[in-house]
MARROTI-318390 format. One record per residue (C-alpha): residue number from 1; residue in one letter; z, x negated, y. Coordinates in nm, 3 decimals. Layout:
N
 seq type       Z       X       Y
 NUM    a       Z       X       Y
...
This chain:
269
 seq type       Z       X       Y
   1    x   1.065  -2.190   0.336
   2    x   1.335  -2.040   0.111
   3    x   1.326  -1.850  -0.203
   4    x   1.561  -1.596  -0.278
   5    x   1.622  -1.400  -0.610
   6    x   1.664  -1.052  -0.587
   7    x   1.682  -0.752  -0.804
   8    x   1.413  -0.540  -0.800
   9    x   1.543  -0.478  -0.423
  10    x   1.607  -0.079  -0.493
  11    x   1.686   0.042  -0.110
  12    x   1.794   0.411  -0.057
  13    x   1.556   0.603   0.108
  14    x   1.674   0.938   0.060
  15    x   1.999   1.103  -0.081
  16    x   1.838   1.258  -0.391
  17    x   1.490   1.156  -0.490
  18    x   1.397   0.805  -0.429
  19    x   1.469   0.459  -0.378
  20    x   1.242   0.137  -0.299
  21    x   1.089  -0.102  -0.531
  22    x   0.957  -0.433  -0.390
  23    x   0.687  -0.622  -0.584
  24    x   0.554  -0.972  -0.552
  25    x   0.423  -1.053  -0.874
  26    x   0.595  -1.343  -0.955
  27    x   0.547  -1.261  -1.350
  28    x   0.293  -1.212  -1.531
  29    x   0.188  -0.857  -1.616
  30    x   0.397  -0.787  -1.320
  31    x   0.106  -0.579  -1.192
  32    x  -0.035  -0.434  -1.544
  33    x   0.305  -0.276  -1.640
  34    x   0.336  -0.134  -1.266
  35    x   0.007   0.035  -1.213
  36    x  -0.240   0.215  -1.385
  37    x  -0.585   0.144  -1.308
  38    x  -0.904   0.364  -1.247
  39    x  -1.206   0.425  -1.471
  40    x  -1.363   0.076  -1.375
  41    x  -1.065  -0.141  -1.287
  42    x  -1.175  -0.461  -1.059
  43    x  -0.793  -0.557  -0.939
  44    x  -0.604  -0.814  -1.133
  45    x  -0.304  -1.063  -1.090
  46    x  -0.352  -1.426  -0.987
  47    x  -0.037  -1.697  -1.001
  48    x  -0.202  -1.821  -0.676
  49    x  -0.377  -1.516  -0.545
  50    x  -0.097  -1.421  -0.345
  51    x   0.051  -1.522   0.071
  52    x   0.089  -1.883   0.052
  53    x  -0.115  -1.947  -0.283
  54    x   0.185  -1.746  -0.501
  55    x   0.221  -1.481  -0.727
  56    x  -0.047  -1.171  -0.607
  57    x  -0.338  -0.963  -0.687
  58    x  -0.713  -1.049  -0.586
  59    x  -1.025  -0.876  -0.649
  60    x  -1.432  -0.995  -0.579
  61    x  -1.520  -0.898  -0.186
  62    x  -1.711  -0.560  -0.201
  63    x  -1.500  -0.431  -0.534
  64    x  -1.381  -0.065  -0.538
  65    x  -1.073   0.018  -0.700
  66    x  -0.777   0.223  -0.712
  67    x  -0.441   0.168  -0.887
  68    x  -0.147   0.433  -0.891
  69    x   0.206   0.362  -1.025
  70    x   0.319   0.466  -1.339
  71    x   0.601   0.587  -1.246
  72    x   0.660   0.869  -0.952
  73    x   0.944   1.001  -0.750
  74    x   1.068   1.374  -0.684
  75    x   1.006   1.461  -0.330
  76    x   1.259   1.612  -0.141
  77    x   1.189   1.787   0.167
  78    x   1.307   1.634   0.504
  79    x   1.274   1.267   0.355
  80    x   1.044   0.993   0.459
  81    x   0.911   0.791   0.212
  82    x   0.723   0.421   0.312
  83    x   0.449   0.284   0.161
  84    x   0.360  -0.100   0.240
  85    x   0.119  -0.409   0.132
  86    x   0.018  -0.723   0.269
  87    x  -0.407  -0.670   0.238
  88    x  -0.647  -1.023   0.236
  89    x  -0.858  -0.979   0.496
  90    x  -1.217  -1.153   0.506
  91    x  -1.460  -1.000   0.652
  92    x  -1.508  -0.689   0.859
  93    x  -1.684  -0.402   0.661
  94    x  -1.466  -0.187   0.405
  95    x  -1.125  -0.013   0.375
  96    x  -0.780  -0.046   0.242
  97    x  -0.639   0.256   0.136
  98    x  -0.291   0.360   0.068
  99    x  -0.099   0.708  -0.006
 100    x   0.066   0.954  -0.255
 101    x  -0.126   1.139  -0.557
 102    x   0.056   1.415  -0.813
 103    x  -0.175   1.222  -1.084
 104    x  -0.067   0.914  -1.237
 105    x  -0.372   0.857  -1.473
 106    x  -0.782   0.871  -1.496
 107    x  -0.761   0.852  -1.070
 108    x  -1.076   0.749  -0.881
 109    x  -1.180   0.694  -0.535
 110    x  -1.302   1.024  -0.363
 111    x  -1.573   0.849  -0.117
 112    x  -1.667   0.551   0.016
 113    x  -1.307   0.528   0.270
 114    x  -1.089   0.449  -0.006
 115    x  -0.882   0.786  -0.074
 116    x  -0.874   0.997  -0.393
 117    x  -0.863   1.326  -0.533
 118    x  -0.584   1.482  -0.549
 119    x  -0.445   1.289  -0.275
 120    x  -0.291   1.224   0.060
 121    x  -0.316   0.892   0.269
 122    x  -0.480   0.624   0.530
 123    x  -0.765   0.388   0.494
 124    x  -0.764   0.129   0.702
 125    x  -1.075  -0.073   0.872
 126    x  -1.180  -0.238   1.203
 127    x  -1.172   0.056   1.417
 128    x  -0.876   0.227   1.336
 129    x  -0.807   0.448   1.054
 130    x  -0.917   0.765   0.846
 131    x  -0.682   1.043   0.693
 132    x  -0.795   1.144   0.350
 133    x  -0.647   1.428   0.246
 134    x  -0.826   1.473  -0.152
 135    x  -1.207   1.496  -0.141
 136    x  -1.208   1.538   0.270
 137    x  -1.193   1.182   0.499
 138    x  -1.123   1.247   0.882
 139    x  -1.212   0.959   1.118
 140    x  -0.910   0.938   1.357
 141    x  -0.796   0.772   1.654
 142    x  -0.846   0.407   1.724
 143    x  -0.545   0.159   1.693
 144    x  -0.266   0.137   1.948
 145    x  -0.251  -0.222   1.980
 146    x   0.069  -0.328   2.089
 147    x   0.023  -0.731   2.053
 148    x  -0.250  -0.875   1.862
 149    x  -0.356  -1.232   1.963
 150    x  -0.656  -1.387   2.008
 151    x  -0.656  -1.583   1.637
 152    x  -0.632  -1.265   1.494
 153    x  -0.945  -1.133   1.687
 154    x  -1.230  -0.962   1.477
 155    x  -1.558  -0.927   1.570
 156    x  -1.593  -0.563   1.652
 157    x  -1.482  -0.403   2.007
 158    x  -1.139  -0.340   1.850
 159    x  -0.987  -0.600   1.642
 160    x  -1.002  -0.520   1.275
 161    x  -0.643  -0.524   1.108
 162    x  -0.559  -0.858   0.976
 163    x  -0.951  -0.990   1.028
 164    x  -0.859  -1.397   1.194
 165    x  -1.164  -1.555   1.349
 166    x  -1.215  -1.788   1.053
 167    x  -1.129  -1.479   0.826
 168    x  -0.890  -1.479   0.558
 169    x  -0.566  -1.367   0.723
 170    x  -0.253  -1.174   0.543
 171    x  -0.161  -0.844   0.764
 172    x   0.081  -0.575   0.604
 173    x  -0.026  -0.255   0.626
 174    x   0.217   0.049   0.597
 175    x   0.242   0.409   0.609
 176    x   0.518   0.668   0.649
 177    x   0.514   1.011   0.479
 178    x   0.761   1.280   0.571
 179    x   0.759   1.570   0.347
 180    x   0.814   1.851   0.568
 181    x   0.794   2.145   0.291
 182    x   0.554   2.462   0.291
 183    x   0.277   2.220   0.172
 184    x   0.316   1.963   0.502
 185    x   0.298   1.622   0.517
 186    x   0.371   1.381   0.827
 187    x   0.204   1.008   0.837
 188    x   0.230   0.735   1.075
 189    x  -0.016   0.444   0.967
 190    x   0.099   0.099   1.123
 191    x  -0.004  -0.278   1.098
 192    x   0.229  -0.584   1.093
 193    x   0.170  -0.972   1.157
 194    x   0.287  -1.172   0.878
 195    x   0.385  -1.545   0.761
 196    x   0.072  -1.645   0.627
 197    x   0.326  -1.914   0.396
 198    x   0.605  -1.703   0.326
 199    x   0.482  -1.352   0.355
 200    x   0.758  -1.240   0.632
 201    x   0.690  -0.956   0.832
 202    x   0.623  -1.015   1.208
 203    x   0.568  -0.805   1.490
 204    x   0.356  -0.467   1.506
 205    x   0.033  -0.484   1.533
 206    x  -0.147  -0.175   1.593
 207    x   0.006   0.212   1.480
 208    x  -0.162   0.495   1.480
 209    x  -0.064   0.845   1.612
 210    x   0.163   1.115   1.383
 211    x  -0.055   1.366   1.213
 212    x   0.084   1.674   1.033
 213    x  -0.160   1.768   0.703
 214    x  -0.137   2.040   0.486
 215    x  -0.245   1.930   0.103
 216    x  -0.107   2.217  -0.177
 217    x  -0.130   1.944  -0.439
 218    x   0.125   1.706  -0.330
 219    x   0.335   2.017  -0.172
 220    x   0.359   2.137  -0.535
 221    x   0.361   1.853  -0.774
 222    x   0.705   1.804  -0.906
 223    x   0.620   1.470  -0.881
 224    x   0.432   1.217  -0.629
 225    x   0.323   0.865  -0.772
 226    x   0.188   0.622  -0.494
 227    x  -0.157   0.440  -0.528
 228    x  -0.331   0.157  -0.350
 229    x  -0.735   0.105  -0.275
 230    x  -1.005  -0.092  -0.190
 231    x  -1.307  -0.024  -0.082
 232    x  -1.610  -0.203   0.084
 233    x  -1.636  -0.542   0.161
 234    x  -1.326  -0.630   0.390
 235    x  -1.019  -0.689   0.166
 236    x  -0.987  -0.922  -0.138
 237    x  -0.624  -0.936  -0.195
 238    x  -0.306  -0.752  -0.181
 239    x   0.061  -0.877  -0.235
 240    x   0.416  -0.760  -0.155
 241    x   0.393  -0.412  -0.233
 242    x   0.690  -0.184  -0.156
 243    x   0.684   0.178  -0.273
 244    x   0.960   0.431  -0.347
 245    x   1.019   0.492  -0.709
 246    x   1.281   0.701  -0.899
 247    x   1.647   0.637  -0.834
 248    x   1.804   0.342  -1.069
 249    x   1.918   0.608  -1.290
 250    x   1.625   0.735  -1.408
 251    x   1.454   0.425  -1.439
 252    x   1.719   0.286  -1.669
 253    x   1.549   0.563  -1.917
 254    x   1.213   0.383  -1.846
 255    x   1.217   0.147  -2.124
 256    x   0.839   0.043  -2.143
 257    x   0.831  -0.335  -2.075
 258    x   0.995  -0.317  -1.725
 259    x   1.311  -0.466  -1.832
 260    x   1.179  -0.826  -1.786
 261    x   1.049  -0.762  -1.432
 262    x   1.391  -0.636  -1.270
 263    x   1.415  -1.037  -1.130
 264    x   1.164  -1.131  -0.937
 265    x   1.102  -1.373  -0.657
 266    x   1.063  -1.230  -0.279
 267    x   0.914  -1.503  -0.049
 268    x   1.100  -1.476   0.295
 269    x   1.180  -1.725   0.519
């Protein structure tokens, strides 16, 4: 394995609004300074909770949480903005959530699948996926698995996202928003292998179908933050987070502690 040091790897994603940040917690308060934490936080960084014992963020199996960034993005319409993190799996009965919110403080989870109010995004579990869009939680279509090998196997008629047979296994799951204007949202949930040493993204595992949702919260919030969940008893830990964030510019204005995190140390091999 090699270790490369990177800036805070800002990669355009659209020509006005956003750029993305990649997080591995590395440092410590890495996580703390990032994300602000609901009314009963259970999350916190580990030095070893991480892929391959490093830098991440763990959490008791069965704890409920939600964190959303700090800081948010302007959303421009016709861009695509992609959320991703690399979810513990260890057993098979809970959900990992992941989306956009227009509220960056005092956020909860709206149910027992993992989304919040106001809100927009996917929880993940062993069947496939659910679209919660603010109080509301849709059961969709099962996965499309396009490879998923027999290690990797839950114990449910369709394998459950990142579940191995001895449990414990890294799997990144990521979604893709595409603001489409008049209120509309696109999202494509999908599920990748990974290193379980280094954290490097493998092949696809499993996507779900596009689905166009209306939610008059995001559509009108002059700005989106994104947030990650847990609920049930299914993931414990969470590491390599990528989310878009303001463009360098505006962050340069962001002096609240954030200066020391700019290096930090991406596992790749």
């Amino acid at each position: 394995m090699r270790s490369l040091f990177t800036f805070l790897l800002f990669v355009a994603v659209s020509a006005h609004a956003a750029t993305t940040a990649f997080l591995d917690f590395q440092q410590t308060g890495q996580f703390s300074n990032y994300f602000n934490g609901d009314s009963n936080p259970v999350w916190s960084q580990s030095s070893s909770a991480g892929v391959g014992g490093t830098g991440g963020v763990q959490w008791t199996l069965g704890g409920s949480d939600v964190w959303v960034a700090k800081v948010g993005f302007q959303p421009s319409v016709g861009s695509t903005y992609t959320l991703s993190v690399q979810y513990l799996c260890q057993i098979n009965s809970g959900y990992g959530g992941i989306g956009l919110t227009s509220q960056n403080s005092n956020l909860n989870l709206a149910g027992s699948t993992a989304g919040v109010n106001p809100g927009l995004g996917i929880s993940y579990h062993g069947g496939g996926f659910n679209l919660n869009n603010n109080s509301v939680s849709e059961s969709d279509t099962l996965w499309t698995l396009t490879s998923y090998g027999a290690s990797k196997s839950g114990n449910q008629g369709i394998p459950s996202p990142g579940f191995g047979s001895s449990g414990n296994y890294w799997s990144q799951l990521s979604l893709k928003m595409k603001y489409l204007g008049a209120n509309q949202f696109e999202l494509t949930p999908e599920v990748y292998d990974v290193n379980q040493t280094t954290g490097a993204v493998g092949s696809m595992m499993a996507s779900g179908a596009t689905r166009t949702i209306t939610n008059s919260n995001l559509g009108g919030a002059s700005v989106l933050y994104p947030y990650f969940s847990s609920n049930g008893s299914r993931f414990v830990g969470a590491d390599n987070i990528t989310m878009p964030v303001p463009e360098p510019s505006a962050l340069s204005l962001l002096a609240i502690g954030l200066g020391g995190l700019a290096m930090m140390r991406r596992r790749r091999s």
